[in-house]
BATI-48585 format. One record per atom (N, C-alpha, C, O, CB): residue in three letters; x, y, z. Coordinates in steps of 0.05 Angstrom, whole numbers, plus 5000, padded with zeros to 4 digits. Glycine has a CB too. Layout:
N
<aa ALA, px X, py Y, pz Z>
...
//
This chain:
119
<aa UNK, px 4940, py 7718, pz 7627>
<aa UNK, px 4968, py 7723, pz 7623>
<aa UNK, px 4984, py 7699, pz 7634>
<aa UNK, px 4977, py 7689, pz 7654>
<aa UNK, px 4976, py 7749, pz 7637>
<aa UNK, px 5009, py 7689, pz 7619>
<aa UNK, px 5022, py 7667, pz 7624>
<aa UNK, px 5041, py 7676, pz 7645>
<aa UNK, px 5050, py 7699, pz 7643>
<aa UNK, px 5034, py 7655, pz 7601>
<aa UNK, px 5050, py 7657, pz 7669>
<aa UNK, px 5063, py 7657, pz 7687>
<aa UNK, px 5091, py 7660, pz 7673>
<aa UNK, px 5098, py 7647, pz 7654>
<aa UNK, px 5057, py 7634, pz 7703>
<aa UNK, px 5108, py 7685, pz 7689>
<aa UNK, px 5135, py 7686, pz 7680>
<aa UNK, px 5152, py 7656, pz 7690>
<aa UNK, px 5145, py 7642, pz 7710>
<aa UNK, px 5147, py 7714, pz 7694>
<aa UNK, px 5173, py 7651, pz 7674>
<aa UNK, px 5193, py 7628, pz 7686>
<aa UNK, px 5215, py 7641, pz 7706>
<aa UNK, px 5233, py 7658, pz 7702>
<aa UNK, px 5210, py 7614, pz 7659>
<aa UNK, px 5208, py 7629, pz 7727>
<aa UNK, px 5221, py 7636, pz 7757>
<aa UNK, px 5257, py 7640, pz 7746>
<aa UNK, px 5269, py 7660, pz 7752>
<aa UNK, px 5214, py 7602, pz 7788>
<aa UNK, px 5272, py 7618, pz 7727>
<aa UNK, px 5293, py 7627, pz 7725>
<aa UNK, px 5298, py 7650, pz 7701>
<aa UNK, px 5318, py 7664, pz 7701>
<aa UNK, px 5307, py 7605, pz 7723>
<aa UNK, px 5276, py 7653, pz 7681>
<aa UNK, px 5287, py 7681, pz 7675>
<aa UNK, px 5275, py 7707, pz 7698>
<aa UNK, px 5282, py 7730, pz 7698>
<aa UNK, px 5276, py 7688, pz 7641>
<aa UNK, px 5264, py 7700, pz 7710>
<aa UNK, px 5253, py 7724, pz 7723>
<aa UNK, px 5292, py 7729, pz 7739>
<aa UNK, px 5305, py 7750, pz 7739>
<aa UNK, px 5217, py 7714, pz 7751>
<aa UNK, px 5298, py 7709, pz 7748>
<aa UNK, px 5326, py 7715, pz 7767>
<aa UNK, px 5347, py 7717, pz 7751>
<aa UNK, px 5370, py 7722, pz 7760>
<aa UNK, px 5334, py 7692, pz 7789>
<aa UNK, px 5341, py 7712, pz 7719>
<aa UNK, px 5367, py 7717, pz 7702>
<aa UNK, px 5381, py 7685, pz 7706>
<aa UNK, px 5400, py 7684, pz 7690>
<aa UNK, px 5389, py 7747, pz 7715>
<aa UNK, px 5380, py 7666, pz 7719>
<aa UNK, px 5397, py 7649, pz 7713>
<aa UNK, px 5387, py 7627, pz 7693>
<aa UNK, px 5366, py 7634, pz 7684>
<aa UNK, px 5405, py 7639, pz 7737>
<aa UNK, px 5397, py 7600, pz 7681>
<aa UNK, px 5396, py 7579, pz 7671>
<aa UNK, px 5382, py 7560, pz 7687>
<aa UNK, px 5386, py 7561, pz 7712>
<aa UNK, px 5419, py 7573, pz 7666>
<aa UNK, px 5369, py 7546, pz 7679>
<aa UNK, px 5355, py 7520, pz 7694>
<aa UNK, px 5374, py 7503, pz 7722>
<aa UNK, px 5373, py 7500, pz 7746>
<aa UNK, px 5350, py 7496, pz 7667>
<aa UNK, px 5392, py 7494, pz 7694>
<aa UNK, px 5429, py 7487, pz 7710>
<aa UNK, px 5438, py 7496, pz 7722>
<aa UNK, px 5461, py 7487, pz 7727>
<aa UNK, px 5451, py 7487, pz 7702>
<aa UNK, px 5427, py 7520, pz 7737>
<aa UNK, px 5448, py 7535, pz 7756>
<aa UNK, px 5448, py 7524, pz 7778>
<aa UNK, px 5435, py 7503, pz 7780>
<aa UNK, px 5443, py 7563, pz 7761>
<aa UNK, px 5464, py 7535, pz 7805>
<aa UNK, px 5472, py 7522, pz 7826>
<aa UNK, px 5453, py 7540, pz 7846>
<aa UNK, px 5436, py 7556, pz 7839>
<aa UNK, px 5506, py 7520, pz 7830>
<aa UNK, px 5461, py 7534, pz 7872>
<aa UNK, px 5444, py 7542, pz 7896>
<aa UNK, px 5456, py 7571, pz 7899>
<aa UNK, px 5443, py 7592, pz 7904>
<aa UNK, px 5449, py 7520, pz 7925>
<aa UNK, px 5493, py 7567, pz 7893>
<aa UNK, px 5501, py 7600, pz 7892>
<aa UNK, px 5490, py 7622, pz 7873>
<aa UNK, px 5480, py 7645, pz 7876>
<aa UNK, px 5530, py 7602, pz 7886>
<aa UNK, px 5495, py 7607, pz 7852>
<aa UNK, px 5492, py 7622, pz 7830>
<aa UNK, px 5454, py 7644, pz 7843>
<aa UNK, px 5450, py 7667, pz 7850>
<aa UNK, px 5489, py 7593, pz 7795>
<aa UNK, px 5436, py 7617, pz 7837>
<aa UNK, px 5414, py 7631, pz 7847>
<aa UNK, px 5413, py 7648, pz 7866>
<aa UNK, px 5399, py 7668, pz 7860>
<aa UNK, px 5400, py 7617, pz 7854>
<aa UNK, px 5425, py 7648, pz 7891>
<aa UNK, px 5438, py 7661, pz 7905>
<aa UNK, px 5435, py 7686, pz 7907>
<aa UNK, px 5420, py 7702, pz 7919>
<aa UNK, px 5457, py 7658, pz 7901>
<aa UNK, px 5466, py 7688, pz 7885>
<aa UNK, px 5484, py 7710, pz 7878>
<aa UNK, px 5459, py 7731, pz 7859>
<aa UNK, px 5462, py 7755, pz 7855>
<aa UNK, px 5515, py 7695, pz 7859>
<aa UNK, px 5434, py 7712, pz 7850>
<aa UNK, px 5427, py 7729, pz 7823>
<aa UNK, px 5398, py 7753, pz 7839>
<aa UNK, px 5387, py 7775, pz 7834>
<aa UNK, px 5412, py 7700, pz 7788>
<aa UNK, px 5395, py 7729, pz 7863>
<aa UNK, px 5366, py 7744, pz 7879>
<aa UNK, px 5383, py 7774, pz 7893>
<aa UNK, px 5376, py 7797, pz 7892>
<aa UNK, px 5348, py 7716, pz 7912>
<aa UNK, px 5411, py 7760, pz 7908>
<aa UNK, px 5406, py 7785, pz 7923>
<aa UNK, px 5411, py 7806, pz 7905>
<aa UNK, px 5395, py 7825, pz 7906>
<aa UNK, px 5424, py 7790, pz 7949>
<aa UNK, px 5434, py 7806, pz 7884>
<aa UNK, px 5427, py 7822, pz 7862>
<aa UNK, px 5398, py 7845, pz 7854>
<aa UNK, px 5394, py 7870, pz 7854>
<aa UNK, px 5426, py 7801, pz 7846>
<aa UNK, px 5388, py 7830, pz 7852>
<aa UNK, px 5359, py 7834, pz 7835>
<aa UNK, px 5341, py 7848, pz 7855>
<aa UNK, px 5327, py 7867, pz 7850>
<aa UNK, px 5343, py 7803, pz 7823>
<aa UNK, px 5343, py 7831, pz 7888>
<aa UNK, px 5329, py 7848, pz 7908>
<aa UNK, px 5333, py 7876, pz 7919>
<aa UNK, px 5317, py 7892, pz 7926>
<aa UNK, px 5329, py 7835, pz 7926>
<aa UNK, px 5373, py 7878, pz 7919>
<aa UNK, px 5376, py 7904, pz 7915>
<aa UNK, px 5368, py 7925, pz 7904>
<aa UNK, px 5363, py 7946, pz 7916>
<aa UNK, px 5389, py 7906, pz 7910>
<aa UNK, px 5366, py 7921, pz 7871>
<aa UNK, px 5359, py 7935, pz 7859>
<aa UNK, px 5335, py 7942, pz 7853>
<aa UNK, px 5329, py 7963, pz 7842>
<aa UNK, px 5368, py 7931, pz 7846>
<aa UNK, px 5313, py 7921, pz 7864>
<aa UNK, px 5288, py 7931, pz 7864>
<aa UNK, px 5278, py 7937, pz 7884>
<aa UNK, px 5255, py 7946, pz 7880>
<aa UNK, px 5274, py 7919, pz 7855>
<aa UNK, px 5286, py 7937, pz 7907>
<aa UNK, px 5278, py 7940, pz 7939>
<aa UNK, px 5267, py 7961, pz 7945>
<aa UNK, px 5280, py 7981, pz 7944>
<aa UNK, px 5298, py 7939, pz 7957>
<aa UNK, px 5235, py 7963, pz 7955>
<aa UNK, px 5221, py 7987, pz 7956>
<aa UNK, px 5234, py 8011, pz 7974>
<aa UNK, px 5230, py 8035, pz 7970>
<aa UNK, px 5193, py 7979, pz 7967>
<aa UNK, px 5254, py 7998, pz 7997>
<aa UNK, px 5263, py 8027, pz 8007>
<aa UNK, px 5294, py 8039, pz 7982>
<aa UNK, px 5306, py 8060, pz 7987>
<aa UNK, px 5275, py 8021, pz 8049>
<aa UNK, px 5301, py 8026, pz 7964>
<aa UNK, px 5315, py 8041, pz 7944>
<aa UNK, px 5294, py 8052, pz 7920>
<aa UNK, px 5300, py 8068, pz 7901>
<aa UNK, px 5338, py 8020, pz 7932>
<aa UNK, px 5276, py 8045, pz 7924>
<aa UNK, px 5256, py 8054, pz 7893>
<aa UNK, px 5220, py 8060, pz 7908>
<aa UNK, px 5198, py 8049, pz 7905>
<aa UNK, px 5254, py 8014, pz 7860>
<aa UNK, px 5233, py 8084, pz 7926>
<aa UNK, px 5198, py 8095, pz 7939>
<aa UNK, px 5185, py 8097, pz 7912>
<aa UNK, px 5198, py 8100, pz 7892>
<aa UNK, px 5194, py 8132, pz 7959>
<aa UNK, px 5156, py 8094, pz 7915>
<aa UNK, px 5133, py 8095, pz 7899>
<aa UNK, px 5132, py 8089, pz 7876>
<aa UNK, px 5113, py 8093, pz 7861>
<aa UNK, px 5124, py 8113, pz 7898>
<aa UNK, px 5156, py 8076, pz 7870>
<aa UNK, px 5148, py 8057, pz 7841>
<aa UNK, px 5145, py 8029, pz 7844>
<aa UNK, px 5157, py 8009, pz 7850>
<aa UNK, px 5171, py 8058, pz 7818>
<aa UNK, px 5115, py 8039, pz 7835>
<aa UNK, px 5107, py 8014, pz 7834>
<aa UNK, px 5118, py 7986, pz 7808>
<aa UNK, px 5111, py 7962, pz 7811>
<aa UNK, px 5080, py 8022, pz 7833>
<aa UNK, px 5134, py 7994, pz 7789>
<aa UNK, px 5145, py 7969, pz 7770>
<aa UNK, px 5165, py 7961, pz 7792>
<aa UNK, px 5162, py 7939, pz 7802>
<aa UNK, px 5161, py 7978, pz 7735>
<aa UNK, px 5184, py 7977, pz 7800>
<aa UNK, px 5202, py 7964, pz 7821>
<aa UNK, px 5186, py 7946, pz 7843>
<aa UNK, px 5192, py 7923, pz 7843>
<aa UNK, px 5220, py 7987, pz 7836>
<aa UNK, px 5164, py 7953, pz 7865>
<aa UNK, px 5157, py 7938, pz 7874>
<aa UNK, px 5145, py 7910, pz 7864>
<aa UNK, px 5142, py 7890, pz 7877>
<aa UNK, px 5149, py 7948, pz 7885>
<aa UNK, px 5139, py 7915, pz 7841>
<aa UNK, px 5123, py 7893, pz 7831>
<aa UNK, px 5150, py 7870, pz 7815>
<aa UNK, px 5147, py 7846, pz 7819>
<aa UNK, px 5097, py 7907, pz 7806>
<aa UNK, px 5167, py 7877, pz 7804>
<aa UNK, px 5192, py 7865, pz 7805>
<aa UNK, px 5201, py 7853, pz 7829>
<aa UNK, px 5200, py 7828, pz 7829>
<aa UNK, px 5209, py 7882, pz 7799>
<aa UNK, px 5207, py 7861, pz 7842>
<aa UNK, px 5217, py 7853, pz 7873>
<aa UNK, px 5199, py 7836, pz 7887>
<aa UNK, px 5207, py 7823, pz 7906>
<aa UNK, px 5220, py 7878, pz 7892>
<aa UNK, px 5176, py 7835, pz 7879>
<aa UNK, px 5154, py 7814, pz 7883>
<aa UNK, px 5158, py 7789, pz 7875>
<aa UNK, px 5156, py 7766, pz 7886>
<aa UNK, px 5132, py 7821, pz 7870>
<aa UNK, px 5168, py 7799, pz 7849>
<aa UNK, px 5177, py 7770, pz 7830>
<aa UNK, px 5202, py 7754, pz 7838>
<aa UNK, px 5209, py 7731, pz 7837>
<aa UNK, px 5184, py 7778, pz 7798>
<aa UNK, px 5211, py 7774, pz 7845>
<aa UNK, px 5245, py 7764, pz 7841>
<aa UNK, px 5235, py 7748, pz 7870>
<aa UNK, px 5241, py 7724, pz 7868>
<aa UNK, px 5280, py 7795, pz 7843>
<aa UNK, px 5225, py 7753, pz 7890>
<aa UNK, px 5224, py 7739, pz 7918>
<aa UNK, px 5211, py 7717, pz 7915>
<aa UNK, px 5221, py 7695, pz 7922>
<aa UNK, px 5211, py 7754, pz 7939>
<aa UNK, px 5178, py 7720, pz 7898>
<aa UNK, px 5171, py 7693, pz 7898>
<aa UNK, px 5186, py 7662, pz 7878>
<aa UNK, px 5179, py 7639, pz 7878>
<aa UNK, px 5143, py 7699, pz 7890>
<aa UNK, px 5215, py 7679, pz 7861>
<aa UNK, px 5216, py 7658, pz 7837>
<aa UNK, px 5242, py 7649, pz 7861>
<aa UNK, px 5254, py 7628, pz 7858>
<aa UNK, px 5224, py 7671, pz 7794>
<aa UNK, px 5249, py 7665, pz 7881>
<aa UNK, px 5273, py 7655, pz 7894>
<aa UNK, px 5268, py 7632, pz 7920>
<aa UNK, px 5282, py 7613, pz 7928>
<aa UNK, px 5288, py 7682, pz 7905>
<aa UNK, px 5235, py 7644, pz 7931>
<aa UNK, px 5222, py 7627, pz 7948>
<aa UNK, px 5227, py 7604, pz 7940>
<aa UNK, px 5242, py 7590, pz 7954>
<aa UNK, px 5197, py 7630, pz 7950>
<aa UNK, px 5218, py 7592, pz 7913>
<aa UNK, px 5220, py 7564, pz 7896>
<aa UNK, px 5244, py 7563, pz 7889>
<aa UNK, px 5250, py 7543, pz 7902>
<aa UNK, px 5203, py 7559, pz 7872>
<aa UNK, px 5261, py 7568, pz 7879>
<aa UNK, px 5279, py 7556, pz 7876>
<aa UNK, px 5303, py 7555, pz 7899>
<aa UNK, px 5323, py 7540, pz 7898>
<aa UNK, px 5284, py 7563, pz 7853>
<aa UNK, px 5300, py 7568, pz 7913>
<aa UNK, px 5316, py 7571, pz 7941>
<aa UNK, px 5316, py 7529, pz 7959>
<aa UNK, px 5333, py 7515, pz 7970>
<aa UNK, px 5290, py 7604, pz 7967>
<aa UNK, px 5292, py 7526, pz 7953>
<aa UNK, px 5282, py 7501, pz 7966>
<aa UNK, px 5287, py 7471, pz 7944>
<aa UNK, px 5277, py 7468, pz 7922>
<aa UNK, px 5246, py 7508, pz 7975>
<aa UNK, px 5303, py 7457, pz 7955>
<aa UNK, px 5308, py 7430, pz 7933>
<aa UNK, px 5288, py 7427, pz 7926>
<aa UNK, px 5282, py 7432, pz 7902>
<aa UNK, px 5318, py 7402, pz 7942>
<aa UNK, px 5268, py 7417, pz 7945>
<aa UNK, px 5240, py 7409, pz 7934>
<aa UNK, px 5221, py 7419, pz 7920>
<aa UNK, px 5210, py 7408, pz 7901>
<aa UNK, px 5229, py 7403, pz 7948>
<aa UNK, px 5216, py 7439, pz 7930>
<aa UNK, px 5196, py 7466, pz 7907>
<aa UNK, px 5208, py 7462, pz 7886>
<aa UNK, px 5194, py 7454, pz 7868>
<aa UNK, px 5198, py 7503, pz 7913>
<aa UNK, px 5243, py 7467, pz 7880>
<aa UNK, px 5245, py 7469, pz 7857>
<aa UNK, px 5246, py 7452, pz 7834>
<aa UNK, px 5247, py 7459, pz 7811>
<aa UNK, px 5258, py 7478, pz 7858>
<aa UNK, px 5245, py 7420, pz 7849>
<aa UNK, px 5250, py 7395, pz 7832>
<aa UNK, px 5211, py 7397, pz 7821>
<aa UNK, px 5204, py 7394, pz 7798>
<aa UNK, px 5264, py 7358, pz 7855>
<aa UNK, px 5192, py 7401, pz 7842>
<aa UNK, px 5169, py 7413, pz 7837>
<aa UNK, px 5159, py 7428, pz 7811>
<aa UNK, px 5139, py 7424, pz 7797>
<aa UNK, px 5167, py 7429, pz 7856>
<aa UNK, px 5179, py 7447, pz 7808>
<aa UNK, px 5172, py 7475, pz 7796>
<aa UNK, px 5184, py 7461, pz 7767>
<aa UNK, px 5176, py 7463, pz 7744>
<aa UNK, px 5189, py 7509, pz 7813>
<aa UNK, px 5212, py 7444, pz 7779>
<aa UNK, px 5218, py 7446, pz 7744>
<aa UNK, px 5201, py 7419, pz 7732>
<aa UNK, px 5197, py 7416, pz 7708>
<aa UNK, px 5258, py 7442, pz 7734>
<aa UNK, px 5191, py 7400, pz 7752>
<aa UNK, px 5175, py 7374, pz 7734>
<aa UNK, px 5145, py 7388, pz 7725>
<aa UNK, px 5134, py 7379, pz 7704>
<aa UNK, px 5166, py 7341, pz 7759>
<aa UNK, px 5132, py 7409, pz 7740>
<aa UNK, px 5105, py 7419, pz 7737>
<aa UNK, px 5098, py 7447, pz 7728>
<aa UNK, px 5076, py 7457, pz 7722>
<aa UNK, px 5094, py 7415, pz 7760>
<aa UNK, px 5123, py 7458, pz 7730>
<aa UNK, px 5121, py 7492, pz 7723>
<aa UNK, px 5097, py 7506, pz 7752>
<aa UNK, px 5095, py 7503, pz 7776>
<aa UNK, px 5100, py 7497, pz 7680>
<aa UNK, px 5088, py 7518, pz 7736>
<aa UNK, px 5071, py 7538, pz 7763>
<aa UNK, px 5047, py 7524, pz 7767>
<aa UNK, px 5029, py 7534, pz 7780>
<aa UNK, px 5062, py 7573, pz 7755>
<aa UNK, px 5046, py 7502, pz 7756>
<aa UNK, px 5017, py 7485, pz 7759>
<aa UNK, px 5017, py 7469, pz 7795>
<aa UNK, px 4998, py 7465, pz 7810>
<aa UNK, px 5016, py 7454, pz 7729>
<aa UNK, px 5049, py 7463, pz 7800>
<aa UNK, px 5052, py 7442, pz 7817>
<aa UNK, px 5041, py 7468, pz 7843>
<aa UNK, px 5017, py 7461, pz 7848>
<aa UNK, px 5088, py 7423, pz 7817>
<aa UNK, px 5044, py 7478, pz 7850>
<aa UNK, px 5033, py 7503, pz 7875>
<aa UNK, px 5005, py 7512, pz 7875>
<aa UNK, px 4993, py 7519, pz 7895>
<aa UNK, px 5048, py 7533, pz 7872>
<aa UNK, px 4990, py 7514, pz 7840>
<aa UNK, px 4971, py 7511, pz 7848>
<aa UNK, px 4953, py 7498, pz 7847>
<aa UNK, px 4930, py 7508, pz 7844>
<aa UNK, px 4968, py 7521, pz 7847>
<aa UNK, px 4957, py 7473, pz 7849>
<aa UNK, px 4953, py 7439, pz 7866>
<aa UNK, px 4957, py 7440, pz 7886>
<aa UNK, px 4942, py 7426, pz 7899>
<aa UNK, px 4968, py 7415, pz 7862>
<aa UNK, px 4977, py 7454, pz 7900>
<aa UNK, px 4988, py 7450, pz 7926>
<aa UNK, px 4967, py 7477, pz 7944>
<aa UNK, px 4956, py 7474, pz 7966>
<aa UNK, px 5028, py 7456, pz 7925>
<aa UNK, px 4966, py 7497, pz 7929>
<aa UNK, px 4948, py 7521, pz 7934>
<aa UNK, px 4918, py 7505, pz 7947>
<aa UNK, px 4909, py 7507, pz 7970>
<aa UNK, px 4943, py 7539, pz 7899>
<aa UNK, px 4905, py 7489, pz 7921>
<aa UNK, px 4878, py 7481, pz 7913>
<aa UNK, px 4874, py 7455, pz 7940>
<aa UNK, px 4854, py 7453, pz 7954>
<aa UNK, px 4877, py 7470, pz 7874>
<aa UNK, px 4892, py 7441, pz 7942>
<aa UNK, px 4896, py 7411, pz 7957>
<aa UNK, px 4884, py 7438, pz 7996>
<aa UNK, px 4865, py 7436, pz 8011>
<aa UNK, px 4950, py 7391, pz 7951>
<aa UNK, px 4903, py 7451, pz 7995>
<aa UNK, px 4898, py 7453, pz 8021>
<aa UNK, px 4873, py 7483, pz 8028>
<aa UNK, px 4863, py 7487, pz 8050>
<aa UNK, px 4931, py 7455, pz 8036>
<aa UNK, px 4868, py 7496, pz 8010>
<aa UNK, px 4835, py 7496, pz 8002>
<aa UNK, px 4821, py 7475, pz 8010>
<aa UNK, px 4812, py 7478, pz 8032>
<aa UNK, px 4829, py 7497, pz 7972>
<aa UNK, px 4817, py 7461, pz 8003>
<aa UNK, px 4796, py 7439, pz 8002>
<aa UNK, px 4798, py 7422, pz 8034>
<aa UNK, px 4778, py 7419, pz 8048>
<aa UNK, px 4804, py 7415, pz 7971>
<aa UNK, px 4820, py 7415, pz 8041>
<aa UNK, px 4820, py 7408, pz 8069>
<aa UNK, px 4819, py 7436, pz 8085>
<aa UNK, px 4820, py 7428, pz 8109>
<aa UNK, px 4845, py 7390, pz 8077>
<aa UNK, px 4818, py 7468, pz 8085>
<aa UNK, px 4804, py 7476, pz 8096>
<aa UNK, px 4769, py 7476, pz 8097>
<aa UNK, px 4756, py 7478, pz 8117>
<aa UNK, px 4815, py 7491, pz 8094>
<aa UNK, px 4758, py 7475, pz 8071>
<aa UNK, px 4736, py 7472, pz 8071>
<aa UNK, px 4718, py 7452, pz 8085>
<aa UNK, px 4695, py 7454, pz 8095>
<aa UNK, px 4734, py 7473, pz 8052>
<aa UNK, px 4738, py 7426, pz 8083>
<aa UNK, px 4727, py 7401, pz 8089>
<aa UNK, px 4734, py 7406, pz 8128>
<aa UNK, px 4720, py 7403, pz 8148>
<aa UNK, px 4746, py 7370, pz 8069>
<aa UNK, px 4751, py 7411, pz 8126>
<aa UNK, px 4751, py 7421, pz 8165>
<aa UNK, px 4729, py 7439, pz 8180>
<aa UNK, px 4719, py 7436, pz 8203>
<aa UNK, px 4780, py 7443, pz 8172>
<aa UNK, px 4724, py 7464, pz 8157>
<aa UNK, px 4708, py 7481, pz 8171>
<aa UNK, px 4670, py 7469, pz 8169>
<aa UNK, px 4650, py 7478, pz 8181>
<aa UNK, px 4715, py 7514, pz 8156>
<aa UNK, px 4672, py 7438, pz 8145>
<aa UNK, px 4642, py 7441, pz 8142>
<aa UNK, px 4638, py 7414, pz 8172>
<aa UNK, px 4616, py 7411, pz 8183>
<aa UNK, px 4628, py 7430, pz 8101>
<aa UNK, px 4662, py 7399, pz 8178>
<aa UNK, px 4656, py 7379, pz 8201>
<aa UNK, px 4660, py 7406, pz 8226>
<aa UNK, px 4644, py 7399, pz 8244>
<aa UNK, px 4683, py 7346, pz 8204>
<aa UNK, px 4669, py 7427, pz 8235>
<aa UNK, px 4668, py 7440, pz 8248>
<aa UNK, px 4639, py 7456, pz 8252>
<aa UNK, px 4631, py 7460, pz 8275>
<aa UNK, px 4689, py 7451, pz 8243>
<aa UNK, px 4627, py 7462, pz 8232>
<aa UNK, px 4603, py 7467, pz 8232>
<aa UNK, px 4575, py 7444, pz 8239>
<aa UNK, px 4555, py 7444, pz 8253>
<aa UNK, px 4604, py 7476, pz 8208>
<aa UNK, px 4588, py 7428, pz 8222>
<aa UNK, px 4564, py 7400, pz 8235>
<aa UNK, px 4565, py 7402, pz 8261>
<aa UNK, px 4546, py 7413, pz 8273>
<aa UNK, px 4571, py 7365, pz 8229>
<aa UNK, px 4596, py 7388, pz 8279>
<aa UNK, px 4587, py 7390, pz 8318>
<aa UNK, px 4580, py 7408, pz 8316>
<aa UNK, px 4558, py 7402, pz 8307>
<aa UNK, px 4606, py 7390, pz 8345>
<aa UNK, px 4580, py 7439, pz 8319>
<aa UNK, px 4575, py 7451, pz 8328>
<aa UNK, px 4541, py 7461, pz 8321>
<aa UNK, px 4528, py 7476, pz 8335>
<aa UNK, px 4595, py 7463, pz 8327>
<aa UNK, px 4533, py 7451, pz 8302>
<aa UNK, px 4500, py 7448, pz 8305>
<aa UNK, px 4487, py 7441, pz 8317>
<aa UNK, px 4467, py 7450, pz 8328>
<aa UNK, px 4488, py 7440, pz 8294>
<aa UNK, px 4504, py 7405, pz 8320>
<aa UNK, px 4504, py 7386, pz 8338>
<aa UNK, px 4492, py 7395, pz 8365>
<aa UNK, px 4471, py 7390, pz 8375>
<aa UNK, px 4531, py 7376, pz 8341>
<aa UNK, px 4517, py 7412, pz 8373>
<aa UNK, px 4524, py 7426, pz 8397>
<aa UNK, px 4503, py 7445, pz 8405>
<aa UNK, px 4497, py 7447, pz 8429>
<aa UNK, px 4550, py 7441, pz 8394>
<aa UNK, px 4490, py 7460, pz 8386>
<aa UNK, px 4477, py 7480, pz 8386>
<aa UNK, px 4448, py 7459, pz 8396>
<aa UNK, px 4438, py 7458, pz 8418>
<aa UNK, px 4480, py 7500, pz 8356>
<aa UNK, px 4440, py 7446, pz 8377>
<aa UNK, px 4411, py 7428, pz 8381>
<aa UNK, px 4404, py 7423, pz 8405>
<aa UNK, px 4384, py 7430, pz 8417>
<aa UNK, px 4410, py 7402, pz 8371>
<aa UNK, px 4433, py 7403, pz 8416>
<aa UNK, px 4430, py 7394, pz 8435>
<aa UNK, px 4426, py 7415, pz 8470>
<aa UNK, px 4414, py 7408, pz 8490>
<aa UNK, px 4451, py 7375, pz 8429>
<aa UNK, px 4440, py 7438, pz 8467>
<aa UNK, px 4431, py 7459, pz 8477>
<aa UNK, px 4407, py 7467, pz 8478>
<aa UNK, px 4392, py 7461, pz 8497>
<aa UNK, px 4440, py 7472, pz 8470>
<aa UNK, px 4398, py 7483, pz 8458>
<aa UNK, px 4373, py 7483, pz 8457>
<aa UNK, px 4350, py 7466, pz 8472>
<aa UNK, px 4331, py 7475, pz 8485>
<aa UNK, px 4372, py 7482, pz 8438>
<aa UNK, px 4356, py 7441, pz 8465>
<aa UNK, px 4335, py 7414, pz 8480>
<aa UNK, px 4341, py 7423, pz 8497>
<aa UNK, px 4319, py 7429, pz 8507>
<aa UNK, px 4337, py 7381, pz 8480>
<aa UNK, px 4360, py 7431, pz 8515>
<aa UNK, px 4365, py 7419, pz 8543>
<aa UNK, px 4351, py 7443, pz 8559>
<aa UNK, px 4337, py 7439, pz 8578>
<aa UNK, px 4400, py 7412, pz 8551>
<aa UNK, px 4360, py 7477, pz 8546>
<aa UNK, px 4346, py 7493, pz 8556>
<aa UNK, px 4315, py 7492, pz 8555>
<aa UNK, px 4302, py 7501, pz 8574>
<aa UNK, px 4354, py 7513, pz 8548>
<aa UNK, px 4300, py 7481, pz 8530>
<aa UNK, px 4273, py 7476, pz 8530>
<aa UNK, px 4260, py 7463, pz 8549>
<aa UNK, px 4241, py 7471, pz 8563>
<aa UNK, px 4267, py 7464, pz 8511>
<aa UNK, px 4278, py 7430, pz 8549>
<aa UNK, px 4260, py 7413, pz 8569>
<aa UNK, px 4264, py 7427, pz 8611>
<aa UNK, px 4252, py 7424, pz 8633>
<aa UNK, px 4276, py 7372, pz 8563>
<aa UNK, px 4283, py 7440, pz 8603>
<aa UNK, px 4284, py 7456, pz 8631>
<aa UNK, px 4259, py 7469, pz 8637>
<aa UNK, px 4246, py 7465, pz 8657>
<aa UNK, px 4306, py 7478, pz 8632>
<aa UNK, px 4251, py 7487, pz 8617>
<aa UNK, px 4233, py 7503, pz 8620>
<aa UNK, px 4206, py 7490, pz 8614>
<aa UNK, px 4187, py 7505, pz 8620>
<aa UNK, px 4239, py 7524, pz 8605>
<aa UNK, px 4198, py 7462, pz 8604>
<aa UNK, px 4180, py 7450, pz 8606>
<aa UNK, px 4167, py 7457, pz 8571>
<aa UNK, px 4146, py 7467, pz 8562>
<aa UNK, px 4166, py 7457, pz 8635>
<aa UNK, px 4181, py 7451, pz 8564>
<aa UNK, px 4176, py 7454, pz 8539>
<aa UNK, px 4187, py 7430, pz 8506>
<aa UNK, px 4210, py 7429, pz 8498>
<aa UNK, px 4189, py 7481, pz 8540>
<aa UNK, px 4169, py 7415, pz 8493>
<aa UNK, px 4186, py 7399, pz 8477>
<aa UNK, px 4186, py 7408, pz 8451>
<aa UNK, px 4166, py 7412, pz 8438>
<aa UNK, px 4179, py 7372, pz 8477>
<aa UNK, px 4211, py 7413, pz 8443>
<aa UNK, px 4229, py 7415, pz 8416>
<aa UNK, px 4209, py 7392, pz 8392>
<aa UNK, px 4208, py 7367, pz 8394>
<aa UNK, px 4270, py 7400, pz 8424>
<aa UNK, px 4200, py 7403, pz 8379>
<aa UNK, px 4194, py 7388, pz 8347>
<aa UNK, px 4218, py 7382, pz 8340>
<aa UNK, px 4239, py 7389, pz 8350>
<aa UNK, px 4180, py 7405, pz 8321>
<aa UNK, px 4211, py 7363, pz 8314>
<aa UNK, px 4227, py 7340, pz 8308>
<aa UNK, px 4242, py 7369, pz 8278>
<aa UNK, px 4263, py 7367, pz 8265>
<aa UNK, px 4201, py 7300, pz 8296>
<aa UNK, px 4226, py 7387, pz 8277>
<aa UNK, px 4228, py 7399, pz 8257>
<aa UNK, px 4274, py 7416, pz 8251>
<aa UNK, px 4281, py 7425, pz 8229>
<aa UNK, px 4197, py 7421, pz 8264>
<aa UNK, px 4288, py 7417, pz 8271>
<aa UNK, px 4304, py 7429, pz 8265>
<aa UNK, px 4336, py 7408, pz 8254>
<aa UNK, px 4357, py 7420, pz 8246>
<aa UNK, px 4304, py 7448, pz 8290>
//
């Protein structure tokens, strides 16, 4: 399914201003706001929208973002810091093997015992 466009989701024009956008979220959040619309779920799921298309365009930069790349530029931005978690948690894992080995030896040769070359 294709990503809705953040300014029709808020009802405004590309061209609109910082008020305008504004003026169109709190609008729209009113009216969909889960404590005005208990257990419907289309209203919450609206109100979902209306928040994330206001997140981006609320911000100069997201939105110069959003309008050169559409919904691609976030998830680049999504994917980019994925990957430097991964790449953090796999050097976090190496010391700490590191860490672990070198433990090990140290409790072995205490106890009079030598570690193979095998781990």
């Amino acid at each position: 399914m294709a990503d809705k466009d953040f300014y029709e989701i808020l009802g405004v024009a590309k061209n609109a201003g910082e008020d305008e956008i504004k003026k169109s979220y709190r609008k729209l959040a009113m009216q969909y706001h889960p404590d005005r619309n208990k257990d419907n779920k289309v209203a919450e799921k609206k109100f979902k929208e209306v928040s994330a298309a206001y997140e981006i365009l609320k911000d100069p930069q997201k939105r110069a973002a959003y309008d050169q790349y559409g919904h691609d530029a976030f998830r680049k931005e999504a994917l980019e810091a994925l990957m430097v978690s991964v790449i953090l948690a796999a050097v976090f894992l190496i010391y700490l093997k590191s860490f672990l080995v070198a433990a090990l030896e140290n409790l072995l040769q205490e106890e009079g015992v030598l570690l193979a070359e095998t781990i």
